[in-house]
N, C-alpha and C positions, 0 to 999 in steps of 0.2 A: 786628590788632585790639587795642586798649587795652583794659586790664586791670578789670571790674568791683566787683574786689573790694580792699577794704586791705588792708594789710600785717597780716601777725599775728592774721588771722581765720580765715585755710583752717586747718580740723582734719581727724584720718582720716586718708582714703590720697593726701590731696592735702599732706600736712604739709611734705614734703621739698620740693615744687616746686610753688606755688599754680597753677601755669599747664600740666601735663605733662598734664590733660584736654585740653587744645587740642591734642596732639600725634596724636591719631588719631578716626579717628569712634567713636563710642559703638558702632555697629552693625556694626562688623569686629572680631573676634576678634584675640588678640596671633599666634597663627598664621596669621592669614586668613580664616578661615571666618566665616560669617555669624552672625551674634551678634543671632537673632531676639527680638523685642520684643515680649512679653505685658501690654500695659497693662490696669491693673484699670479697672473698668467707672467711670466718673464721675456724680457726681450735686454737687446744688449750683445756686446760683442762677445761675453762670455758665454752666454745662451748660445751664439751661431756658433761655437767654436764646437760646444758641449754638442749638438745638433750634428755636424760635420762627423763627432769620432764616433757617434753613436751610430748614425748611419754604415758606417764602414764596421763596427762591430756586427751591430743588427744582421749586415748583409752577410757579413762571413757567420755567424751562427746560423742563419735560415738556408744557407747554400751547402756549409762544409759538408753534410752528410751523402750532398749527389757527386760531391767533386772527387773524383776518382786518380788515383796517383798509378800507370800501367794494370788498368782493371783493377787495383784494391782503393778500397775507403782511404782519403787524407784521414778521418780520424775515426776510431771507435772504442770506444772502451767497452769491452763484454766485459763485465763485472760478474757474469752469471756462469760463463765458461772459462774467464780470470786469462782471457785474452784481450789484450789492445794493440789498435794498429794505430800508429802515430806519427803523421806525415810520411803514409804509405808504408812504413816498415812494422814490423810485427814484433812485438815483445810477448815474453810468455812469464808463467810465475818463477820461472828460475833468474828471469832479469830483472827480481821483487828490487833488487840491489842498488838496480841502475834509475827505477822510479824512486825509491828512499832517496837516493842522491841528489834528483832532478828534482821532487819536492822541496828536500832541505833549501836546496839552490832558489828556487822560486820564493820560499816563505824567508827567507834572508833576503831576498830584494823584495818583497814587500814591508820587510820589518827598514831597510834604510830610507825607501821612500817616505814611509810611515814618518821616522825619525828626520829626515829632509823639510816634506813637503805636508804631513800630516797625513789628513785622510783623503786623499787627491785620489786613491781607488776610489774610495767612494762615490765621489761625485763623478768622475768619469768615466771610470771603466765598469764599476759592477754590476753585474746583472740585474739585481733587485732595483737600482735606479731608472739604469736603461730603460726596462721596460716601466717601470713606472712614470716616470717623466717624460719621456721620448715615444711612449708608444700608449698608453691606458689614459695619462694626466691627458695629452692634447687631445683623446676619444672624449672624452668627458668636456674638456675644455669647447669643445663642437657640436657636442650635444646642449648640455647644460648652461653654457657661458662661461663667464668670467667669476672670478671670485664672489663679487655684489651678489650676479645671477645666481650662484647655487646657493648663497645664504635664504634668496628670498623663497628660492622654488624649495630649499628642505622645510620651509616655516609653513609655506600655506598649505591646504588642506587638498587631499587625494583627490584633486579634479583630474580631466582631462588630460589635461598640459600635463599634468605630474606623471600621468601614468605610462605615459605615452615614453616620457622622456626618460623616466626611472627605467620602464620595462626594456624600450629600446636599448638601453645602455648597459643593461645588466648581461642581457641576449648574446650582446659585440663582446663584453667582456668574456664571457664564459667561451665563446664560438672561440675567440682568439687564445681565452686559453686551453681549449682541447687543442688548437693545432699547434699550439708550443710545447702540451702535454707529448702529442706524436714526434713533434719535430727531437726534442729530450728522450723519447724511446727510440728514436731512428740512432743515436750515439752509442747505444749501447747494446742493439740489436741488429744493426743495419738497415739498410732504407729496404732493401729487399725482403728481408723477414716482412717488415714492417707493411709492407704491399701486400703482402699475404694476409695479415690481420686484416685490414682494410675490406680484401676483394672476399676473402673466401667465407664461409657461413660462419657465423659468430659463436657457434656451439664448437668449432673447429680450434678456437682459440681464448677461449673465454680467458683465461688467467693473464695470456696479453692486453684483451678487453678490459679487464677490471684493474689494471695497472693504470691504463691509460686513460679512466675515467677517476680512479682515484687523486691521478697525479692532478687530474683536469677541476675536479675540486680544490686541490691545492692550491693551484695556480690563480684560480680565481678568487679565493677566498684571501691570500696575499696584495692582490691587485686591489678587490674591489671592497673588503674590508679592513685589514692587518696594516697594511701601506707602512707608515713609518714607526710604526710599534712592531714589527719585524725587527728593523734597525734597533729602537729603544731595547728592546727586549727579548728578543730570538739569537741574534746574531752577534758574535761572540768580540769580533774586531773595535767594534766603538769601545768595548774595557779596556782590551789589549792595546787601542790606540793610546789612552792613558798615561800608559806605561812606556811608550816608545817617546812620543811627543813630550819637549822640554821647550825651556824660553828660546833658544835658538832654533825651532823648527818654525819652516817658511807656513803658516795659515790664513785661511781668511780672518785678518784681522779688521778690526774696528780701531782707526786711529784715535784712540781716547785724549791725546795734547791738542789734536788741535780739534777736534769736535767737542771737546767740554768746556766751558758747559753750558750743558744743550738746552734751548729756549725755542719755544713757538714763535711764530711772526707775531701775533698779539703783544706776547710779554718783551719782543726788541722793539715794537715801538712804543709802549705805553714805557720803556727806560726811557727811548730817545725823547720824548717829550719831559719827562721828568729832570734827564739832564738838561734839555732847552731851558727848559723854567728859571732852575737851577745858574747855572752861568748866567740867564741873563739879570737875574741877581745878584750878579760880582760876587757868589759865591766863590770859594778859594778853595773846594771841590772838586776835583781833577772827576771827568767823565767815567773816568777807569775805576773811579774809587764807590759809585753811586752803588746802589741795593739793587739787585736784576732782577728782579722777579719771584722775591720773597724767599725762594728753597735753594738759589743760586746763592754760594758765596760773593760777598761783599768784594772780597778782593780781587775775584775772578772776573775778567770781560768775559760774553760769550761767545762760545765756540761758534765748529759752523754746521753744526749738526742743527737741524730748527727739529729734530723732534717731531718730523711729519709720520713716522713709522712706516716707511713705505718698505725699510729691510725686514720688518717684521711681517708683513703681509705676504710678501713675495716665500717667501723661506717655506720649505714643504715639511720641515720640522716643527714647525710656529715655532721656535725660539726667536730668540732678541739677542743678535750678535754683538751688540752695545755692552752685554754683560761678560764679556769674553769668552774663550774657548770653554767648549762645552761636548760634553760628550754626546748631546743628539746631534752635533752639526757634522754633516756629511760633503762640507767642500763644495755645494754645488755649485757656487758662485752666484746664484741667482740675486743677492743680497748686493754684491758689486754694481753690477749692471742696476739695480733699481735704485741706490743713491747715486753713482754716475749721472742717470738722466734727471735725478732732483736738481744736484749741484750746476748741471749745464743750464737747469731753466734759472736757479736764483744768481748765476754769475757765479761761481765758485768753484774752485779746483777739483776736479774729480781727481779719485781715489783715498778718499775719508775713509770708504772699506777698500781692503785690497791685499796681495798674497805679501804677507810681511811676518817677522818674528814678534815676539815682543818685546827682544833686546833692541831689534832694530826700530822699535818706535818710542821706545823709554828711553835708550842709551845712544840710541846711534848705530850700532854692532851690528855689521850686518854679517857673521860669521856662520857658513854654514855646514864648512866639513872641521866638525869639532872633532876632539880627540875620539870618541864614540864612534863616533859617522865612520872614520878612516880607519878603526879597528873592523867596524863592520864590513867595509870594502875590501880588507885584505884578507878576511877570513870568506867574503864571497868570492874573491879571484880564486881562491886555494880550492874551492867546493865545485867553481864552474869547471877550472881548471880539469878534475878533477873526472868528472863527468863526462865533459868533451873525452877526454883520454879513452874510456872507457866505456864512452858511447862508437867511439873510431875502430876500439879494438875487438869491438864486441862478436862474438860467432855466431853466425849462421845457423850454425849447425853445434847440435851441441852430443855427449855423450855419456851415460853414469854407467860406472862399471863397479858390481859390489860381487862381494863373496857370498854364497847361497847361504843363510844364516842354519845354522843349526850343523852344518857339515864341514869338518875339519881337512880332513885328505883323505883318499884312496889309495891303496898300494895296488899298485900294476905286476908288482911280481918287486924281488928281491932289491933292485937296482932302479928302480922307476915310479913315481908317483904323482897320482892327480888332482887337481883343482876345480872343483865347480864354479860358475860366474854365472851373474845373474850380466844384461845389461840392459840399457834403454837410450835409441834412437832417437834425440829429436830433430825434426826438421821445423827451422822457424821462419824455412821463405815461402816467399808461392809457387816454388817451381818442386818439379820430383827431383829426386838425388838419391842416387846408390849409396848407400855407407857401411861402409864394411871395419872390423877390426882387424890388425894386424898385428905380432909377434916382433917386435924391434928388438928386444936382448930380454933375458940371455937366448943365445943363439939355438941350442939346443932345444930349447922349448917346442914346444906343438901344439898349436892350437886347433882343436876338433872342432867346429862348429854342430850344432842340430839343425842342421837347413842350411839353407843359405841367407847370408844375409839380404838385407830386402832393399828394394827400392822404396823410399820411404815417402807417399804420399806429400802434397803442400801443406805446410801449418798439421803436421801430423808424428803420431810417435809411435813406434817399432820395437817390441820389446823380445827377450830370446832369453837362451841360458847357452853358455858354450864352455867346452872343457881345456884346462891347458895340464899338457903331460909334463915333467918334466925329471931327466937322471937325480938321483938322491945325489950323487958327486958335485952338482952346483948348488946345493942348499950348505950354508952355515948357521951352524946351532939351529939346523930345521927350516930355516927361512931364506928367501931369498925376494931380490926387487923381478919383478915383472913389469917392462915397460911394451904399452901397448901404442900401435900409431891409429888414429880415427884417418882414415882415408876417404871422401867424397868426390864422387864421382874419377877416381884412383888418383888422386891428387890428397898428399899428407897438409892436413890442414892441424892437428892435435898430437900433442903426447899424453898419455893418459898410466900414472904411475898407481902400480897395485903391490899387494902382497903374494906370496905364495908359501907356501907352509906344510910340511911334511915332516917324516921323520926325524929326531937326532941322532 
């Protein structure tokens, strides 16, 4: 990864090597051990914003499963019977084509955003935040305290207080995640199966049971141990962000020109008195030129960062956004909103941190649909484009018509011969529908059926064999086209082109 920051800016404990923070996670200790992360509680207009979309997420994930589009599910994915219903309409594996497409289409706008905005999924939209921050961090935040409070309460010893508060919080987590564990089986089994595991005797359903308590480990185990070593380490997008993200993508940045360099309130008045001294010693010393504080360059004033680490505290990653872009940071802005309210209390400009490139805080630049950006946007319209078309023209109903394998033709007598056909009905709405085949050319043909064709059940498939006869006088060199029409409910909705094959 290319380096966020200039030369001659890193101060502190990055002074000897601007870049030896990339050499290990934040969240492993120099011996190994886990190096847990107390972030202080956020507030800010970033916060209420992040608050705002997470609510309207939260609530459409805890509702979509009851919300019903004319009696069928808004969403379901059976992954088990490799059916999904998706805003009411039903896809089955023959429309593997039209998800391939709709994927592609989705992961090309998150690869532009990526490349725009950075990780702006991350902090706002993705699951693993959501609920972490929005729903597990403030349970904690309510039980335990504040950042101070759970440093103190993890140090003392398993009194009361601890037990009470550890036990109670573990309980909440785990409780909340079996019903996110159910609410996550209701998508892909329906809310109704799902009622059924619930009500009926648990010997009745054990393999739903033991899903639903595995997933429920999971969940809890992400929430109330994994937390942001998911993100470090499980989840694959913080790498792949890497590779999307360049100097012109918009990130939470740290404005390193005008925050360097960074001094505590001690070390800016123990200058200012030194420069006092100084001048009024008719030195010939310009203020600007005086020693700042031993590790600061001579020739630098200081910036307006004082170096209180409050963006370090607040950050659920523990990193230090001061060191530039980094692969644990996940956007969430908390680190804005926590210098904001520093800067408003010392008099100073907020947005030191704030959604910027780095061209645009080095250069000036503030460009954000580079040549990149706008290849990607024309190769998404062609894909969306694409999709829509074939999301519009999609069938209902669909039809396979194949030749019985292993069986070439029959001779009827002298002058006339037959064709076996396998076919398969599907019906992909929720209503019945007659579908029958028909004989469109050649004329002569005749098509035998074994039955009749059927009324074919909702979300269901119909399968048959039927014969077509036809004069050896319309075959050339043997062969001839067979076109059939799929007719539903006696309305031609398909043409369906076969072989047919006979004598030479």
């Amino acid at each position: 990864m290319f380096n966020f920051e200039p030369d001659n800016f890193m101060v502190g404990e990055y002074e000897d090597d601007q870049e030896i923070f990339r050499n290990k996670p934040n969240s492993i200790k120099e011996e190994g051990g886990r190096n847990w992360v107390y972030p202080k509680k956020p507030t800010g207009k970033f916060t209420n914003a992040r608050e705002i979309v997470a609510f309207f997420l939260l609530a459409f994930f805890f509702t979509a499963p009851f919300i019903k589009i004319n009696g069928h599910p808004l969403l379901q994915l059976n992954i088990l019977e490799r059916k999904f219903i998706i805003f009411g309409t039903a896809f089955w594996p023959s429309d593997f084509h039209l998800l391939a497409i709709g994927g592609l289409t989705l992961l090309l706008t998150v690869v532009i955003f990526t490349a725009v905005f950075g990780r702006i999924w991350c902090g706002w939209a993705c699951p693993q935040t959501i609920f972490m921050e929005m729903v597990f961090r403030k349970i904690e935040y309510w039980i335990e305290g504040d950042r101070s409070a759970q440093i103190r309460l993890d140090k003392q010893d398993w009194d009361r207080e601890k037990i009470l508060k550890k036990g109670g919080k573990h309980i909440i987590f785990f409780t909340l995640s079996f019903v996110v564990a159910n609410l996550f089986l209701s998508y892909i089994i329906g809310v109704e199966e799902l009622g059924k595991i619930i009500t009926d005797p648990p010997s009745h359903h054990w393999v739903g049971l033991t899903a639903i308590t595995i997933f429920s480990f999971v969940f809890y185990s992400v929430f109330a141990r994994f937390r942001e070593q998911v993100c470090h380490f499980a989840c694959p997008y913080g790498r792949y962000q890497s590779v999307m993200v360049n100097e012109d993508s918009v990130c939470v940045s740290y404005d390193f020109k005008r925050g360097e360099n960074r001094a505590n309130q001690k070390e800016r008045v123990k200058a200012e008195k030194t420069a006092s001294a100084k001048v009024s010693a008719n030195t010939e010393v310009s203020v600007l030129d005086l020693a700042q504080g031993g590790s600061v360059p001579e020739s630098k004033p200081f910036g307006d960062c004082i170096d209180c680490g409050e963006c370090v505290r607040v950050c659920p990653m523990g990193i230090d956004i001061r060191n530039g872009i980094q692969l644990e940071c996940v956007h969430c802005t908390a680190c804005i909103d926590a210098c904001d309210a520093v800067m408003e209390k010392i008099g100073k400009p907020k947005q030191l941190i704030k959604y910027a490139s780095y061209n645009n805080i080095k250069k000036g630049i503030n460009e954000i649909f580079t040549t990149r950006v706008k290849a990607y946007s024309v190769v998404l319209t062609v894909l969306a484009s694409l999709f829509v078309y074939m999301l519009t023209t999609r069938a209902d109903v669909e039809s396979i018509v194949t030749r019985v394998p292993g069986v070439l033709f029959a001779r009827i007598d002298d002058q006339t011969s037959s064709n076996l056909f396998n076919y398969k009905l599907v019906n992909k709405t929720f209503e019945k529908k007659h579908i029958e085949l028909k004989i469109l050319s050649p004329s002569a043909a005749d098509l035998r059926n074994f039955g009749e064709f059927p009324n074919v059940n909702p979300q269901d498939i119909s399968e048959g064999r039927f014969m077509v006869i036809l004069p050896n006088s319309n075959l050339e060199a043997g062969k001839a086209e067979l076109v059939l029409g799929l007719f539903v409910d006696g309305k031609q909705v398909e043409e369906i082109k076969t072989r047919f094959t006979g004598p030479k």
